[in-house]
N, C-alpha and C positions, 0 to 999 in steps of 0.2 A: 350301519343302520340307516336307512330313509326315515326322515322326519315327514310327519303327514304335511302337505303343501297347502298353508290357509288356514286357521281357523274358522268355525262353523259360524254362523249367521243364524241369528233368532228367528229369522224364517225357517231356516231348514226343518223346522219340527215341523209345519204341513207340509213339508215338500216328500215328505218319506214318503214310501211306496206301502200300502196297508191295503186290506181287505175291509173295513169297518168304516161304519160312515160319521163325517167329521163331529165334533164336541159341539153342542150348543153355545153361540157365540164367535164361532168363528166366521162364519159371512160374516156377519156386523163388523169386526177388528178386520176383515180384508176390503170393507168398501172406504177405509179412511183416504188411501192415495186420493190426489187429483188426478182428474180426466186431464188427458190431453190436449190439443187442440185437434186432431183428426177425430178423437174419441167423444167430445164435445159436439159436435160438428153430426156426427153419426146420433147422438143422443135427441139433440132435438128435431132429428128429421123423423126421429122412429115417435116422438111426441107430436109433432104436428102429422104422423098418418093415422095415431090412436086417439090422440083427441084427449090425450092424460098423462102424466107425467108415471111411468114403468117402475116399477122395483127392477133394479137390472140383479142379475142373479149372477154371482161373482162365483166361481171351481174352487172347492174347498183343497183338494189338491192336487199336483201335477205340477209342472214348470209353469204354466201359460193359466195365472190367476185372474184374469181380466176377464170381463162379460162380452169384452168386443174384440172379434177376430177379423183381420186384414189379410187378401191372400187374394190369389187367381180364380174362383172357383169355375168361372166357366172356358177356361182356356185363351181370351181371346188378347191377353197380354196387358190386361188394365185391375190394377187391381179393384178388388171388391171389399163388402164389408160384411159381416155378419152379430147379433148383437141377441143374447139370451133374456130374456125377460117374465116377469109375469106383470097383467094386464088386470087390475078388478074386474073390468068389465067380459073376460075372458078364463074366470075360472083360476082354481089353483093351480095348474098344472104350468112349468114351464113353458115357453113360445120362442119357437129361434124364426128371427128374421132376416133377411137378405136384403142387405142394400146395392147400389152400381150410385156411382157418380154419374150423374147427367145435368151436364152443360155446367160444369165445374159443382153443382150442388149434388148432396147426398138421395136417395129417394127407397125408399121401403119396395120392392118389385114384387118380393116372397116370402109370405110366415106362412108356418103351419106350427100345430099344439108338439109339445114332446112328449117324453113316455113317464113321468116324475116331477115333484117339485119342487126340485132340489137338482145342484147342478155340480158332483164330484169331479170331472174334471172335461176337458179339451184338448183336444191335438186335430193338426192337420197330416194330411197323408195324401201323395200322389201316387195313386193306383194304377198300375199296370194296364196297357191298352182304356185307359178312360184320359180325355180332355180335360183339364186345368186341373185344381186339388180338390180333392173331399174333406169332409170336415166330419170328425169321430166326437161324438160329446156321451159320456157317462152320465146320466141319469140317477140319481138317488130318492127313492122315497121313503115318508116317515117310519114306516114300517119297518125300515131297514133294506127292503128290497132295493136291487139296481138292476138297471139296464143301461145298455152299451148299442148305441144307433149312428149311423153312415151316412151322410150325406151328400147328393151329388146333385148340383145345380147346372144344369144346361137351358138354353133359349128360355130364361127367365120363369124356369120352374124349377122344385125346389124338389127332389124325391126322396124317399129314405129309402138306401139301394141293401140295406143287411139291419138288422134288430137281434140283440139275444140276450138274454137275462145273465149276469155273470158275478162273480167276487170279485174279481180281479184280471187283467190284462196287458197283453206288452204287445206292440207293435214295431218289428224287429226285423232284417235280413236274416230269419234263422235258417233257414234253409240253405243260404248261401245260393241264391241263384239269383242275384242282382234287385230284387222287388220286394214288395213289403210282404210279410208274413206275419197275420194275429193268433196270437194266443192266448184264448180264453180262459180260467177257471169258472166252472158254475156253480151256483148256489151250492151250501151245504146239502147232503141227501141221505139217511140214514144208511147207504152203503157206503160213503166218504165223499170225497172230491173226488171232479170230474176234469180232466184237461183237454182241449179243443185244439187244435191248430189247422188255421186256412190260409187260402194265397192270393192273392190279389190276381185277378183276373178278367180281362175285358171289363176293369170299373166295376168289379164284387168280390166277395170273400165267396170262395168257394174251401171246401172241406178238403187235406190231404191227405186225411185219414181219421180211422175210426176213433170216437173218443176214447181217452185212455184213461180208466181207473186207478188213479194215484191211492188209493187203500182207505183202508179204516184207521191208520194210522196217525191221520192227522183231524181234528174236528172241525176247522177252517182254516182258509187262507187268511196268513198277517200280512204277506209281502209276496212277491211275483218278479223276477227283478231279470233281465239281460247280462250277462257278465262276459268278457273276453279270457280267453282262457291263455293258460303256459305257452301253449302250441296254436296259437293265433284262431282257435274256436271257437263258433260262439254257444255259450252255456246260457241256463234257466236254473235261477237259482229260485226256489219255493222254502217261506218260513213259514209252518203251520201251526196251529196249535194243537197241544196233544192230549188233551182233557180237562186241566184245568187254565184256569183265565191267564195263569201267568207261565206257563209252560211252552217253552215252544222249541220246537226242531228243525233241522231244514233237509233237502234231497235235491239234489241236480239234476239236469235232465241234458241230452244233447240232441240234435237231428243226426241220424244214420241213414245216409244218402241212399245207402243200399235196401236199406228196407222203406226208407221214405215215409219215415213215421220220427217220430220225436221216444225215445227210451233211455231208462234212468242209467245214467255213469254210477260205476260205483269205482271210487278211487284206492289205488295198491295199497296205499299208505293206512285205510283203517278197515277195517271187518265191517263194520256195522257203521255207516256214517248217520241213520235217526241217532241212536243212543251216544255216538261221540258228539254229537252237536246240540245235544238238549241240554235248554239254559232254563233258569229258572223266573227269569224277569220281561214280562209283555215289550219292554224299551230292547232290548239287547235282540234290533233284527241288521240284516245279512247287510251290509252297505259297501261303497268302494272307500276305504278305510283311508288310503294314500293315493287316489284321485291318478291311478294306472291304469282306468279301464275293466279292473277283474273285480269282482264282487266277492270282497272277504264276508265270512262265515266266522260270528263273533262264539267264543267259546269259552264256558267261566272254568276256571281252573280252580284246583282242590284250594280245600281251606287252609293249606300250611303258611304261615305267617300275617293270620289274620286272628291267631287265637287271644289275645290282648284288646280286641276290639268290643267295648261293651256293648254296640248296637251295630248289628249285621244289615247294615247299607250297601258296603262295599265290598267291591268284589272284583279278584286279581282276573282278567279276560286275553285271548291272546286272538288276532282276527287270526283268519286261518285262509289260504289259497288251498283249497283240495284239489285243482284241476293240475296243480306240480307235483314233483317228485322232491324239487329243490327250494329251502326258502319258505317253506308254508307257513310257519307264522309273517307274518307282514305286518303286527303291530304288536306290543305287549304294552299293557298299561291299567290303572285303577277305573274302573265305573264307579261311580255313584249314583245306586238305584233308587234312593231316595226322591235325591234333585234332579237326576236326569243328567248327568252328563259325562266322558270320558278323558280320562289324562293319559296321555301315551306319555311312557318313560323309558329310557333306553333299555335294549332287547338284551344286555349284558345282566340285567339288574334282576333278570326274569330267575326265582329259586334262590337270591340272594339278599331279598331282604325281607322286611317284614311292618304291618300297619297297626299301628297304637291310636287309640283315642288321643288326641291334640288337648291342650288346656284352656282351650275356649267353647263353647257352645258351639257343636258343628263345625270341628276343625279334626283333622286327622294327621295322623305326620307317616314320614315312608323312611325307615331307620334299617340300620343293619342288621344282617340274620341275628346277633347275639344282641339286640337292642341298643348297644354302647353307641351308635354313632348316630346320628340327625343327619340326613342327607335333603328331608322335604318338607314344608307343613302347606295343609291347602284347608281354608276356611270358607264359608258361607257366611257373608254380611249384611248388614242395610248398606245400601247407596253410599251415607255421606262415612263411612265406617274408612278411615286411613289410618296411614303411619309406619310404626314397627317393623318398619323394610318391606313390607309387602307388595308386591304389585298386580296388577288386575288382569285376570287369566279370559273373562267374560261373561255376561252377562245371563241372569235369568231371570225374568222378568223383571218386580223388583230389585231382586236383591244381588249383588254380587259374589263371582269366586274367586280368590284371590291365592295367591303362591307366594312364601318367602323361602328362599335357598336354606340351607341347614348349613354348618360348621363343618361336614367332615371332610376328606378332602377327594372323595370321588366327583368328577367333572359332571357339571351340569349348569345350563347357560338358560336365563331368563327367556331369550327368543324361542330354545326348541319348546321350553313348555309352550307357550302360547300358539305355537303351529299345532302343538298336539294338543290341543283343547276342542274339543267341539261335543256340542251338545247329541242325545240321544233322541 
């Protein structure tokens, strides 16, 4: 069995891949870090060109949560600075500015307004036949709308070289032809969702084919995700919803060089993979489960050994690799859809045991098929809450999860649970 490598980090809940625009409050809780000193440095130079101290506008999600981005943009080997803002004197709408150091100090060279006011996420991309890097910033407005804009800075002008309204998107080698390739999904549309794929080209996204009609099937995009496959491929793993809020399914996609379009994989292993992979909880989307590159496909398995259970929280789930023949679950373990988070337990255990209400407030235990044995208990606490052999699995917000071993005598070691802890 592979133990998942790591436990998850209380960031990781914005860092997921979603179609929906972030909770009220999350900027606020992402501007506490301190600035750095290059970040510092870049702040007040963009206040001494405005004449006011900026809201800098922090990416609710992605890897890259910072308002100020450092990179090549105009090729010439020195880096540059870029810094998202909004201005009072400048309207609601976001502002990206472009700094260059001159003569060791920072200096504002080129704003221009953005397309929202609000700022989902950031990534840089070196575009094929274009000089230094472009800078891709997702747009979100209150309305829920988003847009997705390109930026290319040469001879200290600032252009937006592509624009297009979307849910979601991945910026990947999918094509396999060495350079970046995007992949749109657009807004919802009373015929479904829509999937876009372009190439980078002389410094633009150009189309490489027609967009493709992913069905009525799904009512929006939750997730959008890159995965590597069995056979060194690379896959699009989409989790959508299927009608209602808590519903969701997923569908794969691959590039077929020969036809030079992107079309749905449909894997030996199941007939219908919508309805094998419809889960019933908004948390339980598609993620790399044990940190191998392939992007498992979480799947709630029937309710046998959860009949004991007076409140249906939990739920037995198995991640799943579709793109094998060999191996396809990759993970078996408890969700708790409640609190949010997963316990991986060994793959031997999967069909052999069974989940009881625990004897404290929000505790559960994991006991043998016939009930006779305690092998787990896992509780939800306050902070200062110790003792009774338990030990601390991680962290949710306030409150702690905690694990103590059972009496029986099937093997199970304090470390793997806490590798296989991480939140939802």
């Amino acid at each position: 069995m592979r133990w998942i490598k790591g436990a998850a980090a209380l960031a990781a809940v914005c860092l997921l891949a979603g179609c929906g625009a972030a909770p009220a409050g999350v900027e606020d809780l992402l501007r506490a870090p301190q600035l750095d000193g290059q970040q510092n440095e870049v702040e007040k130079a963009l206040i001494a060109y405005l004449g006011e101290t900026p809201q800098m506008k922090y990416p609710t999600t992605g890897e890259h949560l910072s308002p100020f981005v450092f990179d090549d943009w105009n090729g010439d080997g020195v880096t540059d600075a870029a810094a998202l803002y909004v201005s009072s004197a400048k309207g609601q709408n976001v502002h990206l500015a472009v700094l260059e150091s001159v003569d060791g100090a920072w200096a504002v060279t080129q704003e221009r307004e953005g397309l929202a006011t609000s700022v989902e996420s950031i990534e840089t991309a070196s575009l094929r036949g274009a000089e230094g890097s472009q800078l891709l910033v997702g747009y979100a407005a209150a309305s829920g709308e988003k847009y997705l804009a390109v930026y290319s800075y040469q001879d200290q002008t600032l252009n937006e070289v592509f624009h297009q309204s979307y849910s979601q998107y991945e910026l990947r080698d999918i094509s396999g032809t060495g350079g970046n390739d995007l992949v749109i999904i657009g807004p919802e549309t009373d015929s479904g969702l829509q999937l876009q794929m372009l190439t980078a080209q002389d410094g633009q996204f150009i189309p490489v084919m027609p967009p493709l009609a992913v069905g009525n099937q799904f009512t929006s995009c939750e997730g959008l995700y890159t995965s590597k496959g069995d056979d060194g491929s690379d896959y699009l793993i989409l989790d959508g919803q299927t009608g209602s809020a808590n519903s969701l399914a997923s569908m794969i996609l691959y590039y077929d060089a020969r036809q030079q379009q992107l079309v749905t994989y449909h894997p030996i292993t199941v007939d219908d993979l919508f309805t094998a992979t419809q889960r019933y909880s908004s948390l339980l989307k598609s993620q790399d489960i044990d940190d191998d590159s392939t992007v498992e496909i979480p799947v709630q398995l029937d309710g046998a050994g959860m009949e004991n259970l007076a409140v249906n929280r939990l739920s037995f789930v198995a991640w799943m690799d579709y793109t094998t023949e060999y191996e396809q679950v990759k993970s078996f373990g408890v969700a708790d859809l409640e609190y949010g988070y997963y316990l991986e337990l060994p793959s031997e255990w999967q069909g052999q045991i069974m989940l009881t209400d625990g004897d404290e407030p929000d505790s559960w235990q994991v006991r043998s098929a016939d009930g006779e044995a305690l092998h787990l208990t896992v509780r939800v606490v306050e902070p200062n809450t110790q003792g009774a052999g338990y030990f601390q699995l991680g962290n949710l917000g306030a409150q702690r999860v905690q694990a103590r071993l059972g009496t029986s005598d099937w093997y199970l070691q304090s470390g793997d649970l806490l590798r296989g802890f991480r939140l939802l």
